[in-house]
C-alpha positions, 0 to 999 in steps of 0.5 A: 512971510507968515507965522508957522500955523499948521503941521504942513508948515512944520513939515516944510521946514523940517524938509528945508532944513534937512536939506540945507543940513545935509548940504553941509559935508560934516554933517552928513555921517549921523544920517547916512544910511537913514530912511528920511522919509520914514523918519520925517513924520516922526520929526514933524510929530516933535515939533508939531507937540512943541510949536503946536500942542498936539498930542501923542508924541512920546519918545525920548529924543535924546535917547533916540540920538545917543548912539550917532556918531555926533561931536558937541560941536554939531549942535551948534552947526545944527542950530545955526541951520534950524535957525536960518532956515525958520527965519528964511520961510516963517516970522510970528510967535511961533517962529519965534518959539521954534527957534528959543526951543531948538536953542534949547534942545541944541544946549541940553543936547550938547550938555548931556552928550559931553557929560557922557560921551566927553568928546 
């Protein structure tokens, strides 16, 4: 296996990743209705800013999720997925990488959501 170099690889795993997500019934609902493939270039964008440094992405995305019907414990559903499926198609630095910042998105996630949703 090989590391994630380029935007394709990121969006390899962002469609893999969705779709291992959205194999899982519960957590289905905060995208029912969503255009996935008008939205994914605007995740590819995300993580090609973390994993990558490229430029111009700027949108808050937390603010971008506040309004889905999500309970904390999908975070933890999230990161689960996000981290087999980096594991099942890349290895490397940036593997590695992709997987410390979801962690960490999927905590501050969590954090935010239950100090201002409570559930």
């Amino acid at each position: 296996m090989r590391d994630i170099t380029t935007t394709e690889d990121i969006e390899l795993l962002i469609r893999k990743f969705y779709e291992s997500l959205l194999s899982i019934e519960e957590m289905r609902p905060p995208f029912e209705g969503m255009d996935f493939e008008k939205h994914i270039p605007h995740i590819v964008d995300f993580w090609s800013f973390v994993l990558l440094d490229k430029e111009g992405y700027k949108t808050n995305v937390f603010d971008k999720h506040i309004n889905l019907p999500i309970k904390p414990h999908m975070f933890d559903v999230w990161l689960k997925s996000f981290t087999e499926t980096v594991d099942a198609l890349f290895t490397g630095e940036k593997a590695e990488m992709a997987k410390q910042r979801a962690t960490s998105l999927a905590y501050t996630f969590k954090s935010k959501w239950e100090k201002i949703k409570g559930n």
